[in-house]
C-alpha positions in Angstrom: -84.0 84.9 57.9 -80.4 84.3 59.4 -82.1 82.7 61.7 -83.1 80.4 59.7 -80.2 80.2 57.2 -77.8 79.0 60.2 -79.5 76.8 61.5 -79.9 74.3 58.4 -76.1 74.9 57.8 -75.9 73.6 61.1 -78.4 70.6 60.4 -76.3 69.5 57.5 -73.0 69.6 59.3 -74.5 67.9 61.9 -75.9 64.7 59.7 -72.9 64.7 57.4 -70.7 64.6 60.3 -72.6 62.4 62.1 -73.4 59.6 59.2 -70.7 57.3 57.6 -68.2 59.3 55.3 -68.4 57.9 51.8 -65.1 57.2 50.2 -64.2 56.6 46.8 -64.1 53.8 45.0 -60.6 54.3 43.3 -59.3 55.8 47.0 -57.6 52.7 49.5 -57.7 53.8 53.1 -55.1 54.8 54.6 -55.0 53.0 58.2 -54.6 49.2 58.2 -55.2 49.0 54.5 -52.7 45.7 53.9 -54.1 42.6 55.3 -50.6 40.7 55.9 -50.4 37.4 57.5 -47.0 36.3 59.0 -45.8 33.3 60.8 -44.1 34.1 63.5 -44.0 37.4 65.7 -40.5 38.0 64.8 -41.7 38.5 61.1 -45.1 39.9 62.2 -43.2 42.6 64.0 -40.9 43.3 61.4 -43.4 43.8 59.0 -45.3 46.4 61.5 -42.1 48.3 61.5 -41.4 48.8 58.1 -45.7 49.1 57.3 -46.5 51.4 59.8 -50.0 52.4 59.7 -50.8 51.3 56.3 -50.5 47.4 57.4 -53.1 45.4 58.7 -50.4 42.4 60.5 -52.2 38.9 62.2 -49.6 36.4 63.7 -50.3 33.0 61.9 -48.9 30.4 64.5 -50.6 30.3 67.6 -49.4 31.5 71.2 -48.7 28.9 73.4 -47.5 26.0 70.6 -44.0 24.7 69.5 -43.7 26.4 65.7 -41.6 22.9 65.0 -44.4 20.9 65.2 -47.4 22.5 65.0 -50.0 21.8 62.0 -52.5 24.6 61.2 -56.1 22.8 61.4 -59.0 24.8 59.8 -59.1 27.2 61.7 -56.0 28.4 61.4 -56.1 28.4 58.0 -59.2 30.2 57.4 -56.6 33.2 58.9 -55.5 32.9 55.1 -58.2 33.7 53.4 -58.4 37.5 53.5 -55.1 38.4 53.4 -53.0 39.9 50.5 -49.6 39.5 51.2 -47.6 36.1 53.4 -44.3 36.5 55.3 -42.2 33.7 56.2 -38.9 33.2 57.4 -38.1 30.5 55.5 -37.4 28.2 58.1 -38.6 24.4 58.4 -40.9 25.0 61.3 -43.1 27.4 58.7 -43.4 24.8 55.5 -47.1 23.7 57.0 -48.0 27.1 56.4 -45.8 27.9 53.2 -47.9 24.8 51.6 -50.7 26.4 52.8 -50.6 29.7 51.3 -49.6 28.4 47.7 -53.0 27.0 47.8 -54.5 30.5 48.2 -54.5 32.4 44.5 -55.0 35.8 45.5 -52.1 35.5 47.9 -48.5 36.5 47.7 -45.8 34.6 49.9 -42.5 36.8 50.6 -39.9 35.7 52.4 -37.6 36.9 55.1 -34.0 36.7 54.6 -33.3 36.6 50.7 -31.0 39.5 51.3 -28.5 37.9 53.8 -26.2 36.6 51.8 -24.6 32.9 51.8 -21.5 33.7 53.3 -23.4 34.8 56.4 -26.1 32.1 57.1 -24.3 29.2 59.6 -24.3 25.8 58.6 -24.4 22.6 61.6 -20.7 21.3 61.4 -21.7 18.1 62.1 -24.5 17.9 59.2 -23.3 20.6 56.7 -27.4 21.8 56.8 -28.2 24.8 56.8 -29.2 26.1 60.4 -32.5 27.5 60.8 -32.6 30.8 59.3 -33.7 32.6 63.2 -31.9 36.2 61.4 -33.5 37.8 64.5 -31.5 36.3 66.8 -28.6 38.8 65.5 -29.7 42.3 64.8 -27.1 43.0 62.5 -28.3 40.7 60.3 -31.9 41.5 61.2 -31.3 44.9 59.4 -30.4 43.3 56.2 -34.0 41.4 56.5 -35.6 44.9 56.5 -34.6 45.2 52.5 -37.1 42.5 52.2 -39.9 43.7 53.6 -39.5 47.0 52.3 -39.7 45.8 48.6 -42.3 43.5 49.6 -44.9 46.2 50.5 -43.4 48.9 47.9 -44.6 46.1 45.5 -47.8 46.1 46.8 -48.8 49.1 47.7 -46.1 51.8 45.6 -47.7 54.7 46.3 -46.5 54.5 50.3 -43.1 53.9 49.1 -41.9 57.3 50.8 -43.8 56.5 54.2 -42.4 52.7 54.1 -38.7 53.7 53.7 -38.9 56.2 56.6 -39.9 53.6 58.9 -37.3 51.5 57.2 -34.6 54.2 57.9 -35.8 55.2 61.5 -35.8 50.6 62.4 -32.7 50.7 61.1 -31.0 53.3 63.3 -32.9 51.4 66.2 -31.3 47.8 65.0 -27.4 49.7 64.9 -28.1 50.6 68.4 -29.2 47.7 70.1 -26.9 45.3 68.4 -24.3 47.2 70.5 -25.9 47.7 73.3 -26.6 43.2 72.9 -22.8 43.2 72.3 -22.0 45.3 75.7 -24.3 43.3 77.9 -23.3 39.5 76.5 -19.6 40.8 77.6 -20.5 40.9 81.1 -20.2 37.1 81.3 -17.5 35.7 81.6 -16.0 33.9 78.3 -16.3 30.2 79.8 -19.7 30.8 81.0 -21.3 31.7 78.1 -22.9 28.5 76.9 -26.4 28.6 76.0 -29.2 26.2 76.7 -32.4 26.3 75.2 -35.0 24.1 73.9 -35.2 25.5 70.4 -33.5 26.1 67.6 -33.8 29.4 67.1 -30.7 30.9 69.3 -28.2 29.7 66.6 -28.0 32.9 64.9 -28.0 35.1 68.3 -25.3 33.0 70.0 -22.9 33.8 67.2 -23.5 37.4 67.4 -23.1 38.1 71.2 -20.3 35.4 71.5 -22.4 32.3 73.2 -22.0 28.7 72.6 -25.9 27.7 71.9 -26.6 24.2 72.8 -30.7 23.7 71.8 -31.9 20.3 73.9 -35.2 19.6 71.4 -35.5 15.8 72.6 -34.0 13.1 74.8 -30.6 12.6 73.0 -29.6 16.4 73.0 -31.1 17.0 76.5 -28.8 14.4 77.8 -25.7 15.8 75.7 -26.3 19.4 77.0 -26.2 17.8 80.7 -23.2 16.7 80.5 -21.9 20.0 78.9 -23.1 22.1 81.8 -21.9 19.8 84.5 -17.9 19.8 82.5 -18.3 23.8 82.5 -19.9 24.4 85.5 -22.6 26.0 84.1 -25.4 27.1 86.7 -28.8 27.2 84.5 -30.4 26.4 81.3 -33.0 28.9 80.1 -36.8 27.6 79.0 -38.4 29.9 76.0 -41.9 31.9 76.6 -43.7 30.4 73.4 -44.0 26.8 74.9 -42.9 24.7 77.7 -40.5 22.1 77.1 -39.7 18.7 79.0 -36.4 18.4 77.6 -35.3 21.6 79.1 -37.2 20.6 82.3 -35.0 17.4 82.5 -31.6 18.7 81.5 -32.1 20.9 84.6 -33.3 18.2 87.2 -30.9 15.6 85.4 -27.7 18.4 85.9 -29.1 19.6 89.4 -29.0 23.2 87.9 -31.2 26.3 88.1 -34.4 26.4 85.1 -34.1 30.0 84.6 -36.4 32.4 83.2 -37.8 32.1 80.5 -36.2 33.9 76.6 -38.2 34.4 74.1 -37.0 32.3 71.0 -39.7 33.4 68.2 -40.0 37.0 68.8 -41.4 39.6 71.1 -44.0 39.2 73.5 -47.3 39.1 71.9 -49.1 41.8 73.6 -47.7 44.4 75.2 -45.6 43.7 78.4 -43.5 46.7 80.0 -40.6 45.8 82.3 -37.8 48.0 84.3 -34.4 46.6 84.3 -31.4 48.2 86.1 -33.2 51.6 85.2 -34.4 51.2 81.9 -38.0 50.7 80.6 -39.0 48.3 78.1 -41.5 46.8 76.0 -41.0 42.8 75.6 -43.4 43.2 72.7 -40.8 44.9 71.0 -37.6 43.8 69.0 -35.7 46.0 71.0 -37.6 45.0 74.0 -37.0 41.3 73.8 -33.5 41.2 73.0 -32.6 43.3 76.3 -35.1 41.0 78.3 -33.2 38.4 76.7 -30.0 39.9 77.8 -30.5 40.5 81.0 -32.3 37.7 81.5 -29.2 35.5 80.5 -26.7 37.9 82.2 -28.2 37.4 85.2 -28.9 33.6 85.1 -25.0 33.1 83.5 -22.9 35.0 86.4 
């Protein structure tokens, strides 16, 4: 009769464990239970950070495409469809997609950056425009940007309010720390060398937080300015970015007779993961922390 008695104890473990697990109705899962969409992996990493495992992130531009011009077709927008909350960073290189979402009812756009304050966002001296708002260029400021999020996703989801300002608190710690280790490494080169060219706009931000003049050559009449800057300074490379190639930065190098060196990345980490050792450290470009000591390096090297 025991016999017996264990072993349908042990048939019905076996096909409840086995079978799906039914939850209820009133209960959200746990893992990935957020579908976010974000425009760029600098906000799509962000997000991850502060979310944890309760966020569900999908990068909204494309790998491989200028965000300045690029024009979601159908496909891209589709992405849209399913998700609950939209990050953006505010910048003009994102309104395709901004318009995009306010066509989506169920959808909630919230941006990055409301809680940097005026005082600290750069203007073009020339223009008096506002320079595009790249906060993750500068990790100081990159923390403050973390106040967004987290009220963002306390909004939508209260009840992981605990859990999301943990992983607040712990990204925080981690921003403090590599904002001086950034510092350290940019003072390596010397003051007259430290003139940065890349084909974007998106250094703006990072080249007045580590002390670099940022010269972006995004067509034919800033290409040829940023020649003639590096040939008056002496300055022996111009850096491409790993999102897209550029033909402006390809010229100011052959134009100036100058090294192309490798490539930054000007949007965010690496989109997959991507380890690398650097004078002894290991690192993961697809990573904040990661891909502003690739970054660093990268330009220490190329800017002796």
């Amino acid at each position: 009769m025991k016999f017996f008695t264990c072993l349908l104890v042990l048939t019905v473990i076996f096909i409840t464990g086995c079978g799906p697990v039914s939850t209820p109705t009133n209960e959200v899962p746990v893992y990935g239970s957020i579908p976010i969409v974000a425009t760029l992996p600098a906000v799509t990493e962000l997000v991850k950070q502060v979310g944890g495992v309760r966020v569900k992130v999908i990068t909204l531009t494309p790998a491989g495409v200028d965000p300045a011009v690029f024009q979601p077709g159908e496909q891209d927008l589709a992405l849209l469809k399913d998700a609950r909350l939209f990050f953006h960073a505010g910048g003009s290189y994102e309104k395709a997609w901004v318009e995009a979402a306010k066509n989506q009812a169920r959808l909630t756009i919230e941006i990055v950056g409301g809680s940097v304050k005026p005082e600290q966002r750069l203007q073009n001296p020339e223009t008096g425009a506002e320079v595009e708002p790249a906060f993750w260029g500068d990790a100081s400021l990159w923390t403050l940007c973390i106040e967004d999020v987290l009220e963002a996703l306390t909004r939508a989801d209260p009840a992981s309010r605990t859990s999301f300002e943990q992983n607040a608190a712990f990204f925080r710690e981690k921003l403090r720390v590599i904002h001086d280790w950034s510092i350290r490494r940019a003072q390596e080169i010397t003051p007259e060398k430290r003139v940065l060219v890349v084909p974007t706009q998106t250094f703006a931000y990072f080249g007045k937080a580590y002390g670099f003049e940022v010269i972006a050559a995004t067509d034919d009449t800033s290409a040829s300015k940023a020649a003639s800057v590096v040939l008056e300074k002496g300055i022996p490379a111009v850096f491409p970015v790993a999102e897209f190639s550029s033909e402006a930065i390809a010229g100011v190098a052959t134009q100036s007779g100058i090294r192309l060196a490798s490539p930054l990345y000007g949007y965010g980490p690496a989109r997959k993961q991507n380890l690398k050792n650097n004078r002894g450290e290991t690192y993961d470009e697809a990573n904040y922390m990661g891909m502003l000591k690739h970054n660093l390096y990268e330009i220490v090297d190329g800017l002796p």
